[in-house]
C-alpha positions in Angstrom: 0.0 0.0 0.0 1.0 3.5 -0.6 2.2 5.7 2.3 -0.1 8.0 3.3 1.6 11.1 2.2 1.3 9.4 -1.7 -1.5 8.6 -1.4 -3.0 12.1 -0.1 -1.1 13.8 -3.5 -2.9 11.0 -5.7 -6.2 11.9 -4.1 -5.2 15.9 -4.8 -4.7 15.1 -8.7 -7.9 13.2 -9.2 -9.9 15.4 -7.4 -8.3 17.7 -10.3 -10.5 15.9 -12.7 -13.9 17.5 -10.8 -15.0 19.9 -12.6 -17.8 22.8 -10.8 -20.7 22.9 -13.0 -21.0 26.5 -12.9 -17.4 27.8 -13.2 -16.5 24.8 -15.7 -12.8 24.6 -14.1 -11.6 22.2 -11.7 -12.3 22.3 -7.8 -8.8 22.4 -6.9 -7.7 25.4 -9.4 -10.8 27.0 -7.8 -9.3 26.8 -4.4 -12.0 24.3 -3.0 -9.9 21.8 -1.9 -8.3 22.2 1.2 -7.2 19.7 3.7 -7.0 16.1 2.3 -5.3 13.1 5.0 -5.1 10.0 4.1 -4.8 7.2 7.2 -2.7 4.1 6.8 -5.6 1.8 6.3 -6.9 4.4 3.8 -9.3 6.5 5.1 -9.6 9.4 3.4 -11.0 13.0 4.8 -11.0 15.7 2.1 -12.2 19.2 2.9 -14.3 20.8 0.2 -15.1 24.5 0.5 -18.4 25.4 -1.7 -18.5 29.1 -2.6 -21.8 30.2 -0.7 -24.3 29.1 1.4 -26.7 27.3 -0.7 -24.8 26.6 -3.8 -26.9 25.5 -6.1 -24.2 22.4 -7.6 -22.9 21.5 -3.9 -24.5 17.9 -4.1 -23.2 17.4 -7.2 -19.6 18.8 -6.3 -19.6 16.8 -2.9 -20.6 13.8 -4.6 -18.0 14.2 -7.8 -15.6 14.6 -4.9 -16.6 12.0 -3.6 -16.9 9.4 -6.4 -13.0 10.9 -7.4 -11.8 10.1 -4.4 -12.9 6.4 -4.0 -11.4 5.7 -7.4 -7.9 6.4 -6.3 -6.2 2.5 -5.7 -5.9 2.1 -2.0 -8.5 4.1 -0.4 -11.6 2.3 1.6 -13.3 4.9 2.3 -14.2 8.9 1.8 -15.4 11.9 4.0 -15.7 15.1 2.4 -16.0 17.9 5.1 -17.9 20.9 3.3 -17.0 24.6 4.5 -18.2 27.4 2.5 -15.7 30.3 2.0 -14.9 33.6 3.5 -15.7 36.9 1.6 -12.2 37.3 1.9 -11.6 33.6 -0.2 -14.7 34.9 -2.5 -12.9 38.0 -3.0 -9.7 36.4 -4.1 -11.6 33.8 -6.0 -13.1 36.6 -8.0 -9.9 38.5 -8.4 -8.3 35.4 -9.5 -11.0 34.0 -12.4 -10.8 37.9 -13.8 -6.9 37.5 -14.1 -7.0 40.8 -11.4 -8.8 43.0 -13.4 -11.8 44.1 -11.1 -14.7 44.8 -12.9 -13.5 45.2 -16.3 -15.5 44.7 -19.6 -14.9 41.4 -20.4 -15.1 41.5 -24.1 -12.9 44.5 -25.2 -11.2 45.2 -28.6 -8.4 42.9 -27.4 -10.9 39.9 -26.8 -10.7 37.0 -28.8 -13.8 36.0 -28.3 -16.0 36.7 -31.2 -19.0 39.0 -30.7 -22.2 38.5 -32.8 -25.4 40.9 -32.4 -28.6 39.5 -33.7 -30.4 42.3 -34.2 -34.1 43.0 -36.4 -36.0 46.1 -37.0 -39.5 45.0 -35.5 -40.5 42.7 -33.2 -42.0 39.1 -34.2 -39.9 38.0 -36.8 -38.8 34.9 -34.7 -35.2 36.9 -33.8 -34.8 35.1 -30.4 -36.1 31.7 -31.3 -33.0 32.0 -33.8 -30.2 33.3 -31.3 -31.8 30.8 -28.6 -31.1 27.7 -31.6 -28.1 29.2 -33.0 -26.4 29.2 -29.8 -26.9 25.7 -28.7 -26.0 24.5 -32.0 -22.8 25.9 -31.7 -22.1 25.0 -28.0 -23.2 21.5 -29.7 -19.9 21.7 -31.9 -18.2 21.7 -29.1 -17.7 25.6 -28.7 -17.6 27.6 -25.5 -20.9 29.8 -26.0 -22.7 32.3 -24.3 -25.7 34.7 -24.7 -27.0 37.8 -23.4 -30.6 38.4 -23.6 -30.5 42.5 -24.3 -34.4 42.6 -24.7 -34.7 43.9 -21.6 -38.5 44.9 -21.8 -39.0 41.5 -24.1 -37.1 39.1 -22.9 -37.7 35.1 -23.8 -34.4 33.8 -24.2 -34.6 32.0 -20.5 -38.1 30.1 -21.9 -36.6 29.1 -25.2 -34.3 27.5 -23.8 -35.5 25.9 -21.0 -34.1 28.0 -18.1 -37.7 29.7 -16.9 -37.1 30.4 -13.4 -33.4 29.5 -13.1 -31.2 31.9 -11.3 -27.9 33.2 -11.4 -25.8 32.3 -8.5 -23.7 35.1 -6.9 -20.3 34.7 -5.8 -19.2 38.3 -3.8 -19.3 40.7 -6.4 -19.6 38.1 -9.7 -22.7 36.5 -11.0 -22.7 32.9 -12.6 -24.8 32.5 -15.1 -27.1 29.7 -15.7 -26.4 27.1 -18.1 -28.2 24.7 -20.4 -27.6 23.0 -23.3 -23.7 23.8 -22.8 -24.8 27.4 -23.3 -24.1 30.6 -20.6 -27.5 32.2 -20.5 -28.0 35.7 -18.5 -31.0 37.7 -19.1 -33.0 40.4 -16.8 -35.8 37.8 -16.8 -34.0 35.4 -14.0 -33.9 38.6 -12.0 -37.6 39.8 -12.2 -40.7 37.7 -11.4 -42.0 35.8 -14.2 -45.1 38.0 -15.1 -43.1 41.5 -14.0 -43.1 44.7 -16.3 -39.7 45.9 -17.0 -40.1 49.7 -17.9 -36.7 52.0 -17.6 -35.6 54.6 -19.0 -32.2 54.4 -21.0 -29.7 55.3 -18.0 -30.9 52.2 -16.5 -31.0 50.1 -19.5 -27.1 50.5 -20.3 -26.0 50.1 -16.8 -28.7 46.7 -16.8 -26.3 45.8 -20.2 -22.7 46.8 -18.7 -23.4 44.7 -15.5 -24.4 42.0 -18.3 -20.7 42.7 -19.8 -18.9 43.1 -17.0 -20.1 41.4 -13.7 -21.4 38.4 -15.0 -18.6 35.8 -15.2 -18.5 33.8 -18.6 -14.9 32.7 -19.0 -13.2 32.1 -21.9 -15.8 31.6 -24.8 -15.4 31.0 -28.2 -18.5 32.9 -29.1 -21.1 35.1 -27.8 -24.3 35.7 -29.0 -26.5 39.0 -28.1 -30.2 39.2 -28.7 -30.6 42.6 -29.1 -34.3 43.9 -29.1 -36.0 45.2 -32.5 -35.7 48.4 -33.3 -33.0 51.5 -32.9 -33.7 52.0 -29.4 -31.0 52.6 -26.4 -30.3 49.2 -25.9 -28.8 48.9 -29.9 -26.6 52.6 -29.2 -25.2 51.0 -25.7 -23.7 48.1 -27.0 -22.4 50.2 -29.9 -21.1 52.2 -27.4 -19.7 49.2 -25.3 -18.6 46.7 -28.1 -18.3 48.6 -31.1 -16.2 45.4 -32.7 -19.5 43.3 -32.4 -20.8 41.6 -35.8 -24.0 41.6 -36.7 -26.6 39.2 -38.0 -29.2 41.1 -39.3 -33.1 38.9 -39.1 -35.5 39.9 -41.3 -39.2 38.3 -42.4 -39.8 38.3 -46.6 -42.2 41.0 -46.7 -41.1 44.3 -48.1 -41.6 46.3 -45.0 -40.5 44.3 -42.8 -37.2 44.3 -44.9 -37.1 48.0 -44.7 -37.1 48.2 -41.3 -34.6 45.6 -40.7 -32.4 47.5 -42.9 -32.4 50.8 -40.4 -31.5 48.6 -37.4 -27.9 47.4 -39.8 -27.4 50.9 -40.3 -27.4 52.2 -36.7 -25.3 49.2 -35.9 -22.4 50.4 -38.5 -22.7 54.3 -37.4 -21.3 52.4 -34.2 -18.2 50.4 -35.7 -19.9 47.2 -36.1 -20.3 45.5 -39.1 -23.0 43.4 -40.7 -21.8 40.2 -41.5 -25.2 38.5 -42.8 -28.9 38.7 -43.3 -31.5 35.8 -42.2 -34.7 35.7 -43.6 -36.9 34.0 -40.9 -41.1 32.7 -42.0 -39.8 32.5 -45.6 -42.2 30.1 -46.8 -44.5 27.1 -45.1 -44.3 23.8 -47.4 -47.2 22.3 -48.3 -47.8 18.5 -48.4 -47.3 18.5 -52.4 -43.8 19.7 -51.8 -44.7 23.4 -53.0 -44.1 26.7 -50.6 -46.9 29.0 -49.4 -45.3 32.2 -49.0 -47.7 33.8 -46.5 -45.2 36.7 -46.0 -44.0 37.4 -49.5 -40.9 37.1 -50.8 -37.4 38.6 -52.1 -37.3 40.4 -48.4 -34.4 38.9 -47.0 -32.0 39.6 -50.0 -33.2 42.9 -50.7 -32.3 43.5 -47.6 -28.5 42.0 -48.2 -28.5 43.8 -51.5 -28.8 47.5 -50.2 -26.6 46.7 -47.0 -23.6 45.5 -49.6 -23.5 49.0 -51.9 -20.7 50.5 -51.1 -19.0 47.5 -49.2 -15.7 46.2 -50.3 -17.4 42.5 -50.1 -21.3 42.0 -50.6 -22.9 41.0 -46.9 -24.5 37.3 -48.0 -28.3 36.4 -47.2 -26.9 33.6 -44.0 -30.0 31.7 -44.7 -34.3 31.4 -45.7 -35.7 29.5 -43.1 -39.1 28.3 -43.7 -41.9 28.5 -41.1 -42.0 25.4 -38.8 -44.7 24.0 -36.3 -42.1 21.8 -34.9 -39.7 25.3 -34.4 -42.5 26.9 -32.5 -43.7 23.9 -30.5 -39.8 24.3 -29.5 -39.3 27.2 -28.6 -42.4 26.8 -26.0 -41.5 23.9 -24.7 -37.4 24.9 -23.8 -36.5 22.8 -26.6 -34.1 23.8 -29.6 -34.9 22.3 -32.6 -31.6 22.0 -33.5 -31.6 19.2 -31.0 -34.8 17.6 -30.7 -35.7 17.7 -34.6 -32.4 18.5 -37.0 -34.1 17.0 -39.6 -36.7 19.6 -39.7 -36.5 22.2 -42.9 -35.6 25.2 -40.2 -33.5 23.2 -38.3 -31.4 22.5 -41.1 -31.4 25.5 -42.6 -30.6 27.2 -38.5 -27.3 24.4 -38.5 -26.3 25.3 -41.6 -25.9 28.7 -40.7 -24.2 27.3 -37.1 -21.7 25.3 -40.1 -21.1 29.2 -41.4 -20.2 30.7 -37.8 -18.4 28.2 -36.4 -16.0 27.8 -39.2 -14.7 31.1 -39.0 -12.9 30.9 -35.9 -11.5 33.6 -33.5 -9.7 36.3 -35.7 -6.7 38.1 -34.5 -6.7 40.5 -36.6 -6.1 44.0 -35.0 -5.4 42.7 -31.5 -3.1 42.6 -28.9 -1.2 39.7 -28.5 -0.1 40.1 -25.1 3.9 39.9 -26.2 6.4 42.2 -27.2 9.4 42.0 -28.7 12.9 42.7 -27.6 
């Protein structure tokens, strides 16, 4: 049998294979672990230290702790002895998982991760069901995703996708927010009672979206998605304002004033830096049993749209996708589940993965940002 001392340090790096569901790192780069002694018949006493009071993953920490532990060859048995922090170990926590900046905007110029606004000029064009889809098919790829819901006055991201209810979990200062379906979700719906009014004026709208940016922890993502609310209102000028290297997806239905509309929220979004990347024509068409297409909205919307946004552009901004209207896309988005999972094979689903195909291929750019080197 090992010697004790051995045996505490294998215990130490399997534990470092428990990952806490809401930070996604492991416990002991988290500081969780503290004391772990090992006796010479193998008894095993780990302390675990959990965040808060009523952390909403302890069980399923202490028992990954647990079941870690018991794997190691040699040990008999396991006691995990839970704690919960001090605000001075919260406060270094939070220090540490920002990289000690306190309270900076998290996605800057000088942020890899990539930025994409979905924005629309009027509401009901399906805008959210679309982010809400988009997003878990890309976490679904296997990137790091995460969305903010920025309709603050109609927000529906947390229903779409299952999260009604759920809460962020506060950590000091930091908020951790929920996750489903591999995808960080905040919105100012998991902060309000279900049937509650938001009405603010603008000053409280872009501090509601800078706390979004900057308190709420997301780590390191690959993407994140922001469903912006229709129109040019004080929501669309603050993140201009606050991430004026966002791209934007603009989401548009076929009929011809619809598509003129949509075409005034791009425009605001480029007096602002950002720059339109695509246009998705939602409702373009319900199939009929015969194979042919009812367009009950018209048609031609979506790539007029993308044909007046590309004059004067050095490259013409590409119509993403059509994506017909589904019963099974609705049914989804009521129920908390994404088509893109429950039903890929579903005309929007496809055409929604396809255009997940187009995002997730084009990486994390450098271009224009700091490296964090210099040379001698």
């Amino acid at each position: 049998m090992s010697a004790p001392t051995d045996l505490d340090q294998e215990v130490r790096n399997a534990l470092s294979r428990v990952i806490d569901p809401e930070l996604r790192k492991p416990v002991t780069e988290l500081d969780m672990i503290g004391s772990i002694t090992a006796s010479a018949v193998g008894a095993v006493v780990v302390g675990l230290t959990l965040t808060i009071v009523g952390c909403p993953a302890a069980q399923t920490i202490e028992r990954d702790v647990r079941q870690a532990a018991a794997s190691v060859p040699g040990v008999t048995s396991v006691t995990v002895d839970v704690s919960i922090m001090t605000r001075e170990q919260r406060t270094a926590l939070t220090e540490k998982l920002r990289g000690g900046r306190s309270r900076d905007l998290q996605f800057g110029p000088d942020s890899l991760t990539r930025i994409i606004a979905i924005t629309s000029g009027k509401g009901g064009v399906g805008k959210s069901t679309i982010t809400a889809n988009l997003a878990v098919a890309l976490a679904a790829r296997g990137l790091a995703v995460g969305l903010v819901d920025a309709d603050v006055f109609g927000f529906s991201i947390p229903g779409i996708l299952g999260l009604s209810g759920a809460k962020p979990t506060k950590v000091g200062e930091m908020i951790l927010p929920p996750i489903n379906y591999g995808v960080k979700v905040i919105s100012i719906g998991m902060f309000v009672e279900h049937s509650a009014a938001v009405s603010w004026r603008g000053p409280m709208l872009h501090r509601t979206i800078q706390q979004f940016l900057t308190d709420v922890y997301f780590g390191d993502l690959d993407i994140l998605l922001l469903d912006l609310p229709p129109g040019t209102g004080d929501v669309a000028i603050s993140l201009g304002q606050l991430l004026p290297h966002a791209e934007v997806i603009v989401v548009t239905t076929p009929q011809g004033a619809a598509a003129e509309v949509a075409e005034r929220s791009a425009t605001v979004a480029r007096q602002t830096g950002q720059r339109v990347i695509g246009v998705i024509e939602n409702m373009s068409g319900l199939v009929q049993p015969d194979g042919s297409i009812l367009e009950l909205f018209g048609s031609g919307g979506g790539a007029d749209v993308a044909a007046r946004l590309s004059v004067g552009q050095e490259q013409p901004v590409p119509v993403l996708a059509a994506i017909p209207l589904s019963v099974a896309l609705r049914e989804g988005g009521d129920a908390g589940r994404p088509i893109v999972l429950t039903d890929p094979r579903d005309a929007a689903s496809v055409a929604i993965l396809a255009v997940a195909d187009q995002l997730a291929g084009r990486g994390r750019g450098l271009a224009g940002r700091k490296l964090g080197f210099s040379v001698s």
